[in-house]
C-alpha positions as CSV (number, residue, x, y, z in Angstrom):
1,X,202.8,17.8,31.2
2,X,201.9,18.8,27.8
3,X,198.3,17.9,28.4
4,X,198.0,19.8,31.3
5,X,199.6,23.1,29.5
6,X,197.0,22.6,26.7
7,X,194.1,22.4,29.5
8,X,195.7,25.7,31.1
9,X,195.6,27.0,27.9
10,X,191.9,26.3,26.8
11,X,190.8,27.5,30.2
12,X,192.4,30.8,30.1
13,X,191.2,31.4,26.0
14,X,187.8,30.5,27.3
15,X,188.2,33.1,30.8
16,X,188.9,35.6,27.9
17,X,186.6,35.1,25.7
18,X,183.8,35.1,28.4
19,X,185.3,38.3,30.0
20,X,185.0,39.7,26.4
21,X,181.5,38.9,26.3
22,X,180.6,40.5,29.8
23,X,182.6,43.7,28.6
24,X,180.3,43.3,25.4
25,X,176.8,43.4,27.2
26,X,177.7,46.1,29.5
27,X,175.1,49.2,29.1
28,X,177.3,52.0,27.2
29,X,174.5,54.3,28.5
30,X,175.6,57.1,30.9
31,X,173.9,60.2,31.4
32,X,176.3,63.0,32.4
33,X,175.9,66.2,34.8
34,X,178.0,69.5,33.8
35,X,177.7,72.6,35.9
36,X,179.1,75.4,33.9
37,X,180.7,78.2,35.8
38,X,179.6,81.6,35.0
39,X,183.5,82.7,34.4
40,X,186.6,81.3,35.7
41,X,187.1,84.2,38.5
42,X,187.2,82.5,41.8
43,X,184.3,83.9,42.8
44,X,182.2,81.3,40.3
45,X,183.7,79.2,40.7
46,X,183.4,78.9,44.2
47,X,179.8,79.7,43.9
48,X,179.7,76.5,41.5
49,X,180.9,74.0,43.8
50,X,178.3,75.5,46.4
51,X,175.9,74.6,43.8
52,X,177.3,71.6,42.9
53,X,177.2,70.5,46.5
54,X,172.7,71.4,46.7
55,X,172.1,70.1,43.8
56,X,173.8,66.7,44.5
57,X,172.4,66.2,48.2
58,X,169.0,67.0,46.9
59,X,169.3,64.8,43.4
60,X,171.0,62.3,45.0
61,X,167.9,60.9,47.1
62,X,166.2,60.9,44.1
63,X,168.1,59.4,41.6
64,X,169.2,56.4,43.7
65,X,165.9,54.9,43.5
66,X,166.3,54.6,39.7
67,X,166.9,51.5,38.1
68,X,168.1,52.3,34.5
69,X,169.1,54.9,32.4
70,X,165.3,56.2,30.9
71,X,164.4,56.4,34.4
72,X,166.7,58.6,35.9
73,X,166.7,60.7,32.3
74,X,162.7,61.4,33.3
75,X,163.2,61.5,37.1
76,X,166.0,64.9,36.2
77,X,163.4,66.0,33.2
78,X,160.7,65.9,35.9
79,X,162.7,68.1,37.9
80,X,164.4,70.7,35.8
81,X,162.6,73.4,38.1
82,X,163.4,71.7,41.5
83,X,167.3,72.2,40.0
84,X,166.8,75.3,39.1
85,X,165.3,76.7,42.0
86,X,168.1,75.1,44.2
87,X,170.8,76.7,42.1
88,X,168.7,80.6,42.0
89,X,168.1,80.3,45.7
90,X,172.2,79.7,46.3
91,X,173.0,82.1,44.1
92,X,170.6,84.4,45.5
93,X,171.5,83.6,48.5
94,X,175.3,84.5,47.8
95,X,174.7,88.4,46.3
96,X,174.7,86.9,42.6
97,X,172.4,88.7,40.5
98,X,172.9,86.3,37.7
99,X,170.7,83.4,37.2
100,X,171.0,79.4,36.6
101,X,169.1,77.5,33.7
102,X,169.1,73.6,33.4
103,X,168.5,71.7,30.4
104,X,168.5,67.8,29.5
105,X,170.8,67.6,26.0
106,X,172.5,65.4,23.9
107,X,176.0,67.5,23.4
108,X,179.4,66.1,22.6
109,X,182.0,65.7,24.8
110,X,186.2,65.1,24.9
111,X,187.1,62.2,26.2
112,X,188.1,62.5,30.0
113,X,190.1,59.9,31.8
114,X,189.7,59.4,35.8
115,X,192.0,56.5,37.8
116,X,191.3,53.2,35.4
117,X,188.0,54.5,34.2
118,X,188.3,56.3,30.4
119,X,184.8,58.1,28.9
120,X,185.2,58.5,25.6
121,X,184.9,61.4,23.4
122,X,181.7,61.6,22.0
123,X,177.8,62.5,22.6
124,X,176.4,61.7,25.5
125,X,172.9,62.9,27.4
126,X,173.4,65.2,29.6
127,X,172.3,67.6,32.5
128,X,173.6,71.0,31.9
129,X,173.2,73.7,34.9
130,X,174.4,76.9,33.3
131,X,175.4,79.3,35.6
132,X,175.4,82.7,34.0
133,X,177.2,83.3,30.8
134,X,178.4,79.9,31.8
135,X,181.6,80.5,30.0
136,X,184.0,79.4,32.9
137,X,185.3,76.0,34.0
138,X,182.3,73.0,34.5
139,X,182.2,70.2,37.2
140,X,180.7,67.2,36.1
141,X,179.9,63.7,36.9
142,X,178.4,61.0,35.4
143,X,174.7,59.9,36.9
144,X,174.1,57.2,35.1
145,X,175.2,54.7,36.2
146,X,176.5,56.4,39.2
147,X,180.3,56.3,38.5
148,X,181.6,58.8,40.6
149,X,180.4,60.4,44.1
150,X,182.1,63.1,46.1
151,X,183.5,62.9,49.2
152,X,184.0,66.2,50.2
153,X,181.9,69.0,50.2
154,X,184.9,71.1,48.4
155,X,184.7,69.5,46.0
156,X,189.1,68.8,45.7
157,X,188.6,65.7,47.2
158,X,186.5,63.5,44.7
159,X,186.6,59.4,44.9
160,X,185.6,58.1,41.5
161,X,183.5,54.4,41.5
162,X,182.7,52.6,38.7
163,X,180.1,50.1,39.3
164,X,181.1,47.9,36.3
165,X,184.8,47.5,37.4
166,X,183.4,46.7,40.4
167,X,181.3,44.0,38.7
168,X,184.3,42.9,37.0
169,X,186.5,42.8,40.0
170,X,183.8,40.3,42.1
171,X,183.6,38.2,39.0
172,X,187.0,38.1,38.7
173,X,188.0,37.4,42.3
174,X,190.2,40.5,41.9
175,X,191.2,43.0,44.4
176,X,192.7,46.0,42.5
C-alpha cells in the first residue's frame, strides 16, 4: 500500500512537472486587433461593429493561412490599405464623413480577462483601426494565435477559443 502511494505520488509530480514545461514553451506571442470608436454615441458605435464585422470576413481568409506570428504581422502590414479601404467605404457608405486610419503598433494594454483565458497587462503588437477621433469604446480580438472568433454579426454574442487550452485539454484527456 505504501509503495503504491509513493508510485501515485511520483507519477502525478512528474504529470506536473511536464504540464509545467508545456505551459513553459507555449509562444507568449499574440498580435491583437483594437477598433477604436469614433465616440461612444450609439451611432459609432454601431458603425464600429459594422466595421468590425468587413474587416473580419475579409481578414479572416487571409490570416488563416498564416502559420506564426511574423507571418500574419506582414500579411496585415501588407494590407493596411485593403483595411482601410474596407472601413472608408462602410463609413462612406453609412453618411460618415469621418475617416478610418490603421496602423501596426506596439502599445500597452490592461490586462482583460475572458471565460478561463487572462491577457495580461502589458505591450503587445497590435492592429489599430481608428475610427475618427477614435476616442470612444474599442472592440478587439486577439489574431494571433486566433483566440477568439465571433459568432454573431452583432457583435453581443462573441464565443472566445483559445487554441492552447485546447491543446492542453487533448493532452490532458480533459473535457472542461
Amino acid at each position: 500500500m505504501k509503495k503504491t502511494i509513493i508510485i501515485l505520488s511520483i507519477i502525478f509530480i512528474a504529470i506536473i512537472l511536464f504540464a509545467g514545461t508545456l505551459y513553459k514553451n507555449i509562444d507568449k506571442s499574440y498580435l491583437r486587433i483594437h477598433i477604436r470608436a469614433n465616440s461612444n454615441t450609439q451611432i459609432d458605435q454601431n458603425i464600429k461593429y459594422k466595421i468590425k464585422d468587413n474587416i473580419v470576413e475579409a481578414l479572416t481568409p487571409i490570416v488563416v493561412e498564416c502559420g506564426t506570428f511574423d507571418e500574419v504581422k506582414n500579411v496585415l502590414n501588407d494590407n493596411l490599405t485593403l483595411i482601410d479601404d474596407i472601413a472608408n467605404k462602410t463609413l462612406t457608405e453609412n453618411g460618415f464623413k469621418y475617416k478610418a486610419k490603421s496602423k501596426l503598433v506596439a502599445e500597452n494594454f490592461p490586462t482583460r480577462k475572458y471565460n478561463e483565458f487572462v491577457l495580461e497587462e502589458g505591450i503587445y503588437d497590435a492592429l489599430i483601426v481608428e475610427l475618427g477621433e477614435a476616442k470612444g469604446d474599442n472592440w478587439w480580438c486577439v489574431i494571433y494565435p486566433p483566440l477568439c472568433f465571433t459568432s454573431t454579426k452583432s457583435g453581443n454574442n462573441v464565443v472566445y477559443k483559445s487554441r492552447i487550452i485546447e491543446m492542453i485539454k487533448k493532452w490532458s484527456g480533459e473535457n472542461y
